[in-house]
Jmol script that loads the backbone (N, CA, C; Angstrom):
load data "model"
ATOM      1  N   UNK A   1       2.509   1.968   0.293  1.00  0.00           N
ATOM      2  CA  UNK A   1       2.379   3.392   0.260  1.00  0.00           C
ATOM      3  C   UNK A   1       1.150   3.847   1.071  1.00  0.00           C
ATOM      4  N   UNK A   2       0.468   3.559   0.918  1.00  0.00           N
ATOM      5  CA  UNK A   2      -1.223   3.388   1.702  1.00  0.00           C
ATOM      6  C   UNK A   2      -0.962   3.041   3.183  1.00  0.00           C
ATOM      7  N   UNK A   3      -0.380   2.384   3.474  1.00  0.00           N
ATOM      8  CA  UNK A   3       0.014   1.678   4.930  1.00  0.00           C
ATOM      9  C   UNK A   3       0.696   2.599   5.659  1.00  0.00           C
ATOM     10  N   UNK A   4       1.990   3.430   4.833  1.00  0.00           N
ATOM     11  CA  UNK A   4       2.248   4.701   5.415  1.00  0.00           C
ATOM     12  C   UNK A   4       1.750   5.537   5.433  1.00  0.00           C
ATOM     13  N   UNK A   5       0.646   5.948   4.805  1.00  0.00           N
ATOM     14  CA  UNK A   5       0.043   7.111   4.881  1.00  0.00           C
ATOM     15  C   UNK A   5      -0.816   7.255   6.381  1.00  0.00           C
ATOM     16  N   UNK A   6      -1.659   5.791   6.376  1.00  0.00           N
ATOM     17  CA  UNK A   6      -2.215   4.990   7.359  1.00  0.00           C
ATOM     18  C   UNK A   6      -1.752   5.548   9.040  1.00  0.00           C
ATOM     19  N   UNK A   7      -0.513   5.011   8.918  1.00  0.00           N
ATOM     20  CA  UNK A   7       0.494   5.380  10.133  1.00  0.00           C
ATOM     21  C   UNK A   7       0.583   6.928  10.335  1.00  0.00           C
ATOM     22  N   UNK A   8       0.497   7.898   9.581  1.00  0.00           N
ATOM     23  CA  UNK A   8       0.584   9.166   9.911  1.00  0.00           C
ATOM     24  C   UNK A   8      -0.431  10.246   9.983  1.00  0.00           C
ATOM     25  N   UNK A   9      -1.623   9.572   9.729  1.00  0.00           N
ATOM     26  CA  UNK A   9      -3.228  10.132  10.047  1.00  0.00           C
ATOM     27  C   UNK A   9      -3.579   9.895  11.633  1.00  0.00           C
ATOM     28  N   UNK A  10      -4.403  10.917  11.847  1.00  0.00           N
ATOM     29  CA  UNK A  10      -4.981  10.782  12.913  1.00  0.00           C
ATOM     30  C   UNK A  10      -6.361  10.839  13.114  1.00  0.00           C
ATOM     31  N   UNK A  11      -7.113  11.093  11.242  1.00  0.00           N
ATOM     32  CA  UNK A  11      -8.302  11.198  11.401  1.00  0.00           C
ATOM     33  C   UNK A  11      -9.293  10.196  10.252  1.00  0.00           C
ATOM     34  N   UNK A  12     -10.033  10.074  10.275  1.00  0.00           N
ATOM     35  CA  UNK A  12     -10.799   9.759   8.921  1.00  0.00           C
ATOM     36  C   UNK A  12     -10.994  10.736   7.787  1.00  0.00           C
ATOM     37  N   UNK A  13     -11.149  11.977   8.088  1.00  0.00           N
ATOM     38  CA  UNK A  13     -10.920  13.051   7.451  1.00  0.00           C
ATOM     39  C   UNK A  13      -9.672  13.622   6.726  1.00  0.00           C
ATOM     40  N   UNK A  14      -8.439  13.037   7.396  1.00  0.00           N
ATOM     41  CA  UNK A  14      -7.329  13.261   7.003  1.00  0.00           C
ATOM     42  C   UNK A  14      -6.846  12.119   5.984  1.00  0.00           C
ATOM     43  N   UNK A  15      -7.053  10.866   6.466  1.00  0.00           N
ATOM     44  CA  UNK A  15      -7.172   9.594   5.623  1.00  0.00           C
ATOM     45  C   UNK A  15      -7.285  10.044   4.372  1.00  0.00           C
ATOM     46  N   UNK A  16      -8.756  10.396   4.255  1.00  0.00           N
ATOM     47  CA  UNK A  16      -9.615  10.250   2.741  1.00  0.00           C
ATOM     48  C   UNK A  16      -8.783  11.530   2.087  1.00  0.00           C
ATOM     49  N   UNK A  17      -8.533  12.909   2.735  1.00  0.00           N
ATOM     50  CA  UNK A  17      -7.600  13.661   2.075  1.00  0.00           C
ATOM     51  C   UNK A  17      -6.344  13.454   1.157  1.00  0.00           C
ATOM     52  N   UNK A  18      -5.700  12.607   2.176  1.00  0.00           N
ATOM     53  CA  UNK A  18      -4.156  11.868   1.703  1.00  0.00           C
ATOM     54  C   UNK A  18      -4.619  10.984   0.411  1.00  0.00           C
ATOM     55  N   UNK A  19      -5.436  10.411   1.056  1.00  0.00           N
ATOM     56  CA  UNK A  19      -6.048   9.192  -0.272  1.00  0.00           C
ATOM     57  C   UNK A  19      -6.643   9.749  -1.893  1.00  0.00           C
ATOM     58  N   UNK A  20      -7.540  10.645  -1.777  1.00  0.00           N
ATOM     59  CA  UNK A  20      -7.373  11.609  -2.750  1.00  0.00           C
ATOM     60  C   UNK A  20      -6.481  12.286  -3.009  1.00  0.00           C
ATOM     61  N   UNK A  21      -5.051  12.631  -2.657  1.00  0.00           N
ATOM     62  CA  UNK A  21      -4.127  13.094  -3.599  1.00  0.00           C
ATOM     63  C   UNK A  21      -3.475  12.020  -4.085  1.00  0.00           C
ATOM     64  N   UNK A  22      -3.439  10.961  -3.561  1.00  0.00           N
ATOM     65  CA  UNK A  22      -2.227  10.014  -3.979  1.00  0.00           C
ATOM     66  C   UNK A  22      -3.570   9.244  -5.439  1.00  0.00           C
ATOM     67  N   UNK A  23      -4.998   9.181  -5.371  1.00  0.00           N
ATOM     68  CA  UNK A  23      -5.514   8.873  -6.185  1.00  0.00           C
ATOM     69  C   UNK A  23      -4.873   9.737  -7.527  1.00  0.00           C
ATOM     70  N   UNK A  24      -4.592  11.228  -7.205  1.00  0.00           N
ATOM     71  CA  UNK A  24      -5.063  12.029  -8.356  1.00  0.00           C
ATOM     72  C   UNK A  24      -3.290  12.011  -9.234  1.00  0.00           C
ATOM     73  N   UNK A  25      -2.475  11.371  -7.920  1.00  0.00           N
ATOM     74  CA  UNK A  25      -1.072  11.441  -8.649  1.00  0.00           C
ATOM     75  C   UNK A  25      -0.897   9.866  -9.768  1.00  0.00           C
ATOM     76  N   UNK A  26      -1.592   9.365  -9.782  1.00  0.00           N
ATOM     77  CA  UNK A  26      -1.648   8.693 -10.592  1.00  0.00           C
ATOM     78  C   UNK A  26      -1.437   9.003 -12.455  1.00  0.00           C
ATOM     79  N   UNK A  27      -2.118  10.117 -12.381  1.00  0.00           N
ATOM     80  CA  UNK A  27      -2.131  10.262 -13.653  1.00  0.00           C
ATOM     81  C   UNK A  27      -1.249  11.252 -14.219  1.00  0.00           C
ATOM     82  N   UNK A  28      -0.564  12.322 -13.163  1.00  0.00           N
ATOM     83  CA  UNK A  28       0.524  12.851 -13.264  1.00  0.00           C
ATOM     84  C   UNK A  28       1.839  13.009 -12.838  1.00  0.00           C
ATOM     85  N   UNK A  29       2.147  12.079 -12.166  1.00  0.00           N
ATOM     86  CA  UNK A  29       3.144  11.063 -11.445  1.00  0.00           C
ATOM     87  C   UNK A  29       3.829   9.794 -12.480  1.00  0.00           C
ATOM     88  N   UNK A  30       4.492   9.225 -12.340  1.00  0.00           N
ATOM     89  CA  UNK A  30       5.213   7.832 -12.480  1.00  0.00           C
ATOM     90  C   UNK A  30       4.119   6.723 -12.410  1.00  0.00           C
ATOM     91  N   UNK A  31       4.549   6.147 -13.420  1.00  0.00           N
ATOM     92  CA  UNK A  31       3.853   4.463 -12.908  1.00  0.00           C
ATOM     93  C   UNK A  31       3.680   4.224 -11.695  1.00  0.00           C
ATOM     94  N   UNK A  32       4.779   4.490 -10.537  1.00  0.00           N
ATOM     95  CA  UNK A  32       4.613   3.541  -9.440  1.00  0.00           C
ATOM     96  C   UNK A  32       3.741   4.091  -8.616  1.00  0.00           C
ATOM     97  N   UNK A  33       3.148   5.563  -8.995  1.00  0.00           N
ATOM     98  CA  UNK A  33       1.516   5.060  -8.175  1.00  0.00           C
ATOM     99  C   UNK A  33       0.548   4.934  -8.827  1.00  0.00           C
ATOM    100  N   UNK A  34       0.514   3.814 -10.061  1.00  0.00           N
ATOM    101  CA  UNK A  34      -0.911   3.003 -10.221  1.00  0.00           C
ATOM    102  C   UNK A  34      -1.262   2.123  -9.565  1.00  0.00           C
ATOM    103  N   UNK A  35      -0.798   1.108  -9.024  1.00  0.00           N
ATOM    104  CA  UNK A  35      -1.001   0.134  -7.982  1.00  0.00           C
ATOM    105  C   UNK A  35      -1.893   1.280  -6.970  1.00  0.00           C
ATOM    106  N   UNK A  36      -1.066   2.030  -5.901  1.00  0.00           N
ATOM    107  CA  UNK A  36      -1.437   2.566  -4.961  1.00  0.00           C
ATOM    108  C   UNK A  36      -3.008   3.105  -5.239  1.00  0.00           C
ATOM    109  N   UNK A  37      -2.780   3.765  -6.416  1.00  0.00           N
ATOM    110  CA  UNK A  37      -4.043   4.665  -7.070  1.00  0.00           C
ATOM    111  C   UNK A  37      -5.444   4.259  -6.750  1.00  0.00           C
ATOM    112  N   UNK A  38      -5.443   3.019  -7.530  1.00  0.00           N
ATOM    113  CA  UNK A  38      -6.204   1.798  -7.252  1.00  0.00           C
ATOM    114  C   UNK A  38      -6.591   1.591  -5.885  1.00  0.00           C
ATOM    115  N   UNK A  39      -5.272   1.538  -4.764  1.00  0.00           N
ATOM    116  CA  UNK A  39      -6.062   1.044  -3.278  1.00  0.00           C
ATOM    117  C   UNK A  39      -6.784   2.092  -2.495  1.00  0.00           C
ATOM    118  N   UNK A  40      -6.169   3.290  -3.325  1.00  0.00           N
ATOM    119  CA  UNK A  40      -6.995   4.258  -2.561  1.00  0.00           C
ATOM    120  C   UNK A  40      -8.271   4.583  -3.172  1.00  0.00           C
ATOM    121  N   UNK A  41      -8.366   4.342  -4.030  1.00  0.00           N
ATOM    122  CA  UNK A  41     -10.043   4.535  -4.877  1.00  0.00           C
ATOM    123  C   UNK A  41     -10.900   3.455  -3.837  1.00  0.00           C
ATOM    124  N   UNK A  42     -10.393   2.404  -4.030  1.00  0.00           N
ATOM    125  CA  UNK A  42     -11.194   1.230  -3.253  1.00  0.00           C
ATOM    126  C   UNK A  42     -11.291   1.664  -1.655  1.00  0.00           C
ATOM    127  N   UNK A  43     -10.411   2.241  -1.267  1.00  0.00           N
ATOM    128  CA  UNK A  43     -10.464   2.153   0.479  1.00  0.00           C
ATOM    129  C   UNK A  43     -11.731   3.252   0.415  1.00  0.00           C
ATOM    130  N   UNK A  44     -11.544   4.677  -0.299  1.00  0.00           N
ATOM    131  CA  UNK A  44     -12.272   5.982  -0.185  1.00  0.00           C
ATOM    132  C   UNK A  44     -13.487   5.695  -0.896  1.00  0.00           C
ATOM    133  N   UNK A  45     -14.123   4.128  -1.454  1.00  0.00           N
ATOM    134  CA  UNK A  45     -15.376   3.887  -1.842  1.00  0.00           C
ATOM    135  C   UNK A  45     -15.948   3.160  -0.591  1.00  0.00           C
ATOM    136  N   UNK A  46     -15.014   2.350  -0.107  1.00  0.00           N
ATOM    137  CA  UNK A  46     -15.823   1.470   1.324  1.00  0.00           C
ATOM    138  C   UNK A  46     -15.781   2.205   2.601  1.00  0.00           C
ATOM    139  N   UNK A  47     -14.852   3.145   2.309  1.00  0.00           N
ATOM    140  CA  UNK A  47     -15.009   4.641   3.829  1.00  0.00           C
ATOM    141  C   UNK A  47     -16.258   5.528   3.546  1.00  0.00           C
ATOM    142  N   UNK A  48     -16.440   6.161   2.099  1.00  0.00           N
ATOM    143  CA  UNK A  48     -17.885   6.606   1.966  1.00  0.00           C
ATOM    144  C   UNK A  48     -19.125   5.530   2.261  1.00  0.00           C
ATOM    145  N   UNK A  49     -18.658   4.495   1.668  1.00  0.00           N
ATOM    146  CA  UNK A  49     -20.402   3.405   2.176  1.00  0.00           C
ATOM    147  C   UNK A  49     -20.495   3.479   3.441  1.00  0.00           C
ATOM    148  N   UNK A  50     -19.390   3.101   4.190  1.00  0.00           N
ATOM    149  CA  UNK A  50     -19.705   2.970   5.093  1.00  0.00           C
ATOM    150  C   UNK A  50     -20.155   4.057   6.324  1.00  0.00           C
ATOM    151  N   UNK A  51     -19.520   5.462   5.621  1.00  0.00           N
ATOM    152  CA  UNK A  51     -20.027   6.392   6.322  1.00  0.00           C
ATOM    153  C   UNK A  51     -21.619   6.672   6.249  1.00  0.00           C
ATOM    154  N   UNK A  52     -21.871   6.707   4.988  1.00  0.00           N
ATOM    155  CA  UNK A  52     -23.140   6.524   4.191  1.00  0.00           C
ATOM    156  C   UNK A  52     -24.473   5.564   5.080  1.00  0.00           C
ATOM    157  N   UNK A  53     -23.573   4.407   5.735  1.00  0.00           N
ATOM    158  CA  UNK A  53     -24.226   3.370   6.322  1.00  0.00           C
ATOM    159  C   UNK A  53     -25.024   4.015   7.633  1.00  0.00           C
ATOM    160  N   UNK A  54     -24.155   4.316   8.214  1.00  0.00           N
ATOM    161  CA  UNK A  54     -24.206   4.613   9.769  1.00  0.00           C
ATOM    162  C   UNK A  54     -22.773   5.331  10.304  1.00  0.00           C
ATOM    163  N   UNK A  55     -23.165   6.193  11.129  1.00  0.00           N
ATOM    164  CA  UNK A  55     -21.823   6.738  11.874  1.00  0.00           C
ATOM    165  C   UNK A  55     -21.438   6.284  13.186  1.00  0.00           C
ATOM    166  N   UNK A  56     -20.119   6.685  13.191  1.00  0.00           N
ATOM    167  CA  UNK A  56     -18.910   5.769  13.770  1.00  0.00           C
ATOM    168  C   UNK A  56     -18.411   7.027  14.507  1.00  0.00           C
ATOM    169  N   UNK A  57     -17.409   6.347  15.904  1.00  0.00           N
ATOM    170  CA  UNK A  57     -16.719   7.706  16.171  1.00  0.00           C
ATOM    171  C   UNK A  57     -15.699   7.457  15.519  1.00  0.00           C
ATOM    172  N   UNK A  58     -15.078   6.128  15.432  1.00  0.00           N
ATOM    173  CA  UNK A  58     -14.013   6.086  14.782  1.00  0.00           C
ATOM    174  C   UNK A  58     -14.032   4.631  13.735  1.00  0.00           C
ATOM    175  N   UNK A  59     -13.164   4.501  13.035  1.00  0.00           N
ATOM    176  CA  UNK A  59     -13.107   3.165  11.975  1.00  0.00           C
ATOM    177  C   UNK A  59     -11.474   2.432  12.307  1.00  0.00           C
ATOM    178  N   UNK A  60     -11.809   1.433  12.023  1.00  0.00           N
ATOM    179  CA  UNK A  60     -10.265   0.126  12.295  1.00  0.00           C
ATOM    180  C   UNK A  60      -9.917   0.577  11.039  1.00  0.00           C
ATOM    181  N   UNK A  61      -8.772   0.113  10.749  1.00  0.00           N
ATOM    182  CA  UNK A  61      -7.840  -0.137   9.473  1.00  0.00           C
ATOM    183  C   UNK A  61      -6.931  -1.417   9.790  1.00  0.00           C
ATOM    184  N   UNK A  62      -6.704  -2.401   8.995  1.00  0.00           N
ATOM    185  CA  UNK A  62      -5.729  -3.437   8.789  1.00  0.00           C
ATOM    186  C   UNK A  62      -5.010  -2.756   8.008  1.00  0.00           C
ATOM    187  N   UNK A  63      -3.740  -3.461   8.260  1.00  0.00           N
ATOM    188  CA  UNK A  63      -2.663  -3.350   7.351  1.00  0.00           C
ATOM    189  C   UNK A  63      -1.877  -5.011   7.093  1.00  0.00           C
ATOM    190  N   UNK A  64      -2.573  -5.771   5.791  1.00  0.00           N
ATOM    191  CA  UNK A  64      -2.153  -6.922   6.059  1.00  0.00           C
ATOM    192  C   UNK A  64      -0.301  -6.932   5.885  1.00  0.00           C
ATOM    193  N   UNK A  65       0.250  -8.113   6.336  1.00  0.00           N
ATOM    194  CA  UNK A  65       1.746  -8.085   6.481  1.00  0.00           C
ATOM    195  C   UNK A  65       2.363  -8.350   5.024  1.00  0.00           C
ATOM    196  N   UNK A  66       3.719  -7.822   4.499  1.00  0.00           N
ATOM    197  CA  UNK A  66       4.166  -8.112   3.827  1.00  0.00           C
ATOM    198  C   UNK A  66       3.850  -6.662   2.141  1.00  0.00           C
ATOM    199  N   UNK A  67       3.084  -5.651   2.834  1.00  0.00           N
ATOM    200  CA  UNK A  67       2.772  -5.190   2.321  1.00  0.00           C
ATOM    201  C   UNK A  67       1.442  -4.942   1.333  1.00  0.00           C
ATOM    202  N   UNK A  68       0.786  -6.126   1.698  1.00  0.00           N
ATOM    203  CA  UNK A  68      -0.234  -6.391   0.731  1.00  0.00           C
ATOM    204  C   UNK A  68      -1.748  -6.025   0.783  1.00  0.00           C
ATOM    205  N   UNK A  69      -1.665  -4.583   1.699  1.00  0.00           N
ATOM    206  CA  UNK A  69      -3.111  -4.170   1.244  1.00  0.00           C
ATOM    207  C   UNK A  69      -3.368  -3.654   2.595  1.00  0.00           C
ATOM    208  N   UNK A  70      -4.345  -2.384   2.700  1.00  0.00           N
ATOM    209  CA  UNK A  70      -4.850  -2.316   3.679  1.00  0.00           C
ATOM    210  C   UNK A  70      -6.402  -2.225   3.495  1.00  0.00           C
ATOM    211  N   UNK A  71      -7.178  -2.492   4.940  1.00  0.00           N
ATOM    212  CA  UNK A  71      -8.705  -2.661   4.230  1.00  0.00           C
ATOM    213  C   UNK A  71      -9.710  -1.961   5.806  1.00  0.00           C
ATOM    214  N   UNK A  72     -10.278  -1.755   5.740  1.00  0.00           N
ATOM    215  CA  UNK A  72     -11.298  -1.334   6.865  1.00  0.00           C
ATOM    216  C   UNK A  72     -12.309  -2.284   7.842  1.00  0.00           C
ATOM    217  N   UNK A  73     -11.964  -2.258   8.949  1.00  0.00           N
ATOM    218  CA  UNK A  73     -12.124  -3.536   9.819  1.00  0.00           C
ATOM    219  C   UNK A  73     -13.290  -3.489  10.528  1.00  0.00           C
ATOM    220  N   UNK A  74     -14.870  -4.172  10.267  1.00  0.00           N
ATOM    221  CA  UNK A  74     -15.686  -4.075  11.058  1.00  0.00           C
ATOM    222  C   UNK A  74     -15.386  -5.196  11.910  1.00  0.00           C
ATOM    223  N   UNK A  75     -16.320  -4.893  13.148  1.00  0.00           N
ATOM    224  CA  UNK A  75     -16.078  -5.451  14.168  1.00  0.00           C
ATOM    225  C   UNK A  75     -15.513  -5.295  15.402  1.00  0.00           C
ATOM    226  N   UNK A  76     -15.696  -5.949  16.390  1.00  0.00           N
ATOM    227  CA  UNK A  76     -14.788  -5.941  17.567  1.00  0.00           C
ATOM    228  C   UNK A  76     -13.809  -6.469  17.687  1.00  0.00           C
ATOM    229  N   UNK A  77     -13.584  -7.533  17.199  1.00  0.00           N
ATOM    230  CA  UNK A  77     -12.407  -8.705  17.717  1.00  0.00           C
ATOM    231  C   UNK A  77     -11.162  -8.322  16.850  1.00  0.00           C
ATOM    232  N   UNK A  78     -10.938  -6.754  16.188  1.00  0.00           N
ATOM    233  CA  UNK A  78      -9.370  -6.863  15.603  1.00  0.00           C
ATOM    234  C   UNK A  78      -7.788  -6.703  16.683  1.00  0.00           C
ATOM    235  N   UNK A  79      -8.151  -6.510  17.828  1.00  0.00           N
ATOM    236  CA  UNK A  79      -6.888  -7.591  18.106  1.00  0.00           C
ATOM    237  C   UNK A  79      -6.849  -9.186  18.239  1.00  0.00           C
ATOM    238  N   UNK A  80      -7.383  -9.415  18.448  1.00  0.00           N
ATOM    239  CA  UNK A  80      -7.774 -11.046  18.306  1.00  0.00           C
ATOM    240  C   UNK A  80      -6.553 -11.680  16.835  1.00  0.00           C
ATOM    241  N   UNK A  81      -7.859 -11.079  15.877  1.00  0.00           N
ATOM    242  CA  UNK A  81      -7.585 -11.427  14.519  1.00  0.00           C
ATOM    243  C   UNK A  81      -6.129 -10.811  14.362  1.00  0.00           C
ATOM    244  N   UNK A  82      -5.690  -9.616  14.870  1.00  0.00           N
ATOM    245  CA  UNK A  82      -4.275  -9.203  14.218  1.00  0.00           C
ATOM    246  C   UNK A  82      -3.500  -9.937  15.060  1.00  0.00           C
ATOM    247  N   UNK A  83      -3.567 -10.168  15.923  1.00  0.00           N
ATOM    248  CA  UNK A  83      -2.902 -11.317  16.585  1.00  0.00           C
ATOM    249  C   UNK A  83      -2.424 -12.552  15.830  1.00  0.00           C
ATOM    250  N   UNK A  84      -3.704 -13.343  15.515  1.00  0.00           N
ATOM    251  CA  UNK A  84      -3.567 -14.565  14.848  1.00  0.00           C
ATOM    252  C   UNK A  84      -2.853 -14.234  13.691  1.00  0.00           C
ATOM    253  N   UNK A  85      -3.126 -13.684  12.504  1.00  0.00           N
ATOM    254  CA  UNK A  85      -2.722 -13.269  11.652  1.00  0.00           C
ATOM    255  C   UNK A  85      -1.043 -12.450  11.003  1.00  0.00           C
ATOM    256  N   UNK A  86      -1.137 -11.779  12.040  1.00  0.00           N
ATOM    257  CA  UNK A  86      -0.007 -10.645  12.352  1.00  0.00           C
ATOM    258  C   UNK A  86      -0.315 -10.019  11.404  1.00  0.00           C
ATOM    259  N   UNK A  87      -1.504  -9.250  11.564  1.00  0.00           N
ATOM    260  CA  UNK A  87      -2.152  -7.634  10.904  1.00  0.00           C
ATOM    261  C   UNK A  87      -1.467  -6.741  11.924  1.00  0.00           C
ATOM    262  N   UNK A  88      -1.445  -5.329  11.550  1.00  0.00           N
ATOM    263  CA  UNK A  88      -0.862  -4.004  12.188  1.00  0.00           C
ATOM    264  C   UNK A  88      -2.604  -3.543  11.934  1.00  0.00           C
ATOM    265  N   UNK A  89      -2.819  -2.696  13.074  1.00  0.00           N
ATOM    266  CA  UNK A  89      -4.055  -2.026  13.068  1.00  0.00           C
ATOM    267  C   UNK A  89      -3.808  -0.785  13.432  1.00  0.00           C
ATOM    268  N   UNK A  90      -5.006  -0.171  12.763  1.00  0.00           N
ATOM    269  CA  UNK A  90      -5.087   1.534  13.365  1.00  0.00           C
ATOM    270  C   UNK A  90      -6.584   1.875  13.492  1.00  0.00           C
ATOM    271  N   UNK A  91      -6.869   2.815  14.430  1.00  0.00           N
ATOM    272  CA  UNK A  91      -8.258   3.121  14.744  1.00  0.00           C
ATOM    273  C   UNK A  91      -7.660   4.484  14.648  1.00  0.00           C
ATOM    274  N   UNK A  92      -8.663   5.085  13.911  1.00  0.00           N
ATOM    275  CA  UNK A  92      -8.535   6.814  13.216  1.00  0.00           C
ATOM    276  C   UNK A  92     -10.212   7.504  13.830  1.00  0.00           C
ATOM    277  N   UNK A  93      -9.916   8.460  14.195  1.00  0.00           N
ATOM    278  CA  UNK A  93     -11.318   9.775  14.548  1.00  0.00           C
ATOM    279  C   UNK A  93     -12.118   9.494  13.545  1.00  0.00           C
ATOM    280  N   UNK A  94     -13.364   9.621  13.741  1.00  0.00           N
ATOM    281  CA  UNK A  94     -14.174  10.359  12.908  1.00  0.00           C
ATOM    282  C   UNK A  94     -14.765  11.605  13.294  1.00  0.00           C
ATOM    283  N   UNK A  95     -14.309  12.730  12.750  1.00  0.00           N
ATOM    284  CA  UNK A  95     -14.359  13.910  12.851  1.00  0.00           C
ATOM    285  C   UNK A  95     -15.376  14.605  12.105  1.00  0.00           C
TER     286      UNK A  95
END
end "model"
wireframe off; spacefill off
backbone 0.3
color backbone group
């Protein structure tokens, strides 16, 4: 669910938006977004640190295969690694 959301942002700003509603449908929604709930709390705590850290024009995103998580990619070498791996990546604005 996160992975699609992923795919249809174009910003970091828009990210953390999407990510906070799908956090908040958790509790008035269906079971099936507690899982999700969860990845977006975690992604929108390591997108604030890291904004917190230092600014970026923009941030990586993985999307590991098989569905199992997406996570925020420091570094240079993520085609390399999505290569080896077969990660899907996205680089989003920071606006």
């Amino acid at each position: 669910m996160v992975s699609s959301i992923l795919k249809r942002v174009d910003t970091v700003l828009e990210f953390k938006d999407k990510l906070l509603k799908l956090k908040g449908m958790s509790s008035s929604e269906s079971s099936s977004y507690f899982l999700a709930s969860f990845e977006a709390d975690y992604l929108l705590r390591v997108i604030d640190r890291e904004e917190s850290c230092s600014r970026f024009s923009s941030m990586k995103f993985v999307m590991y295969p098989n569905g199992s998580g997406v996570d925020l990619f420091i570094g240079d070498d993520v085609e390399v690694l999505s290569e080896k791996f077969g990660w899907k990546w996205r680089e989003l604005r920071n606006v």
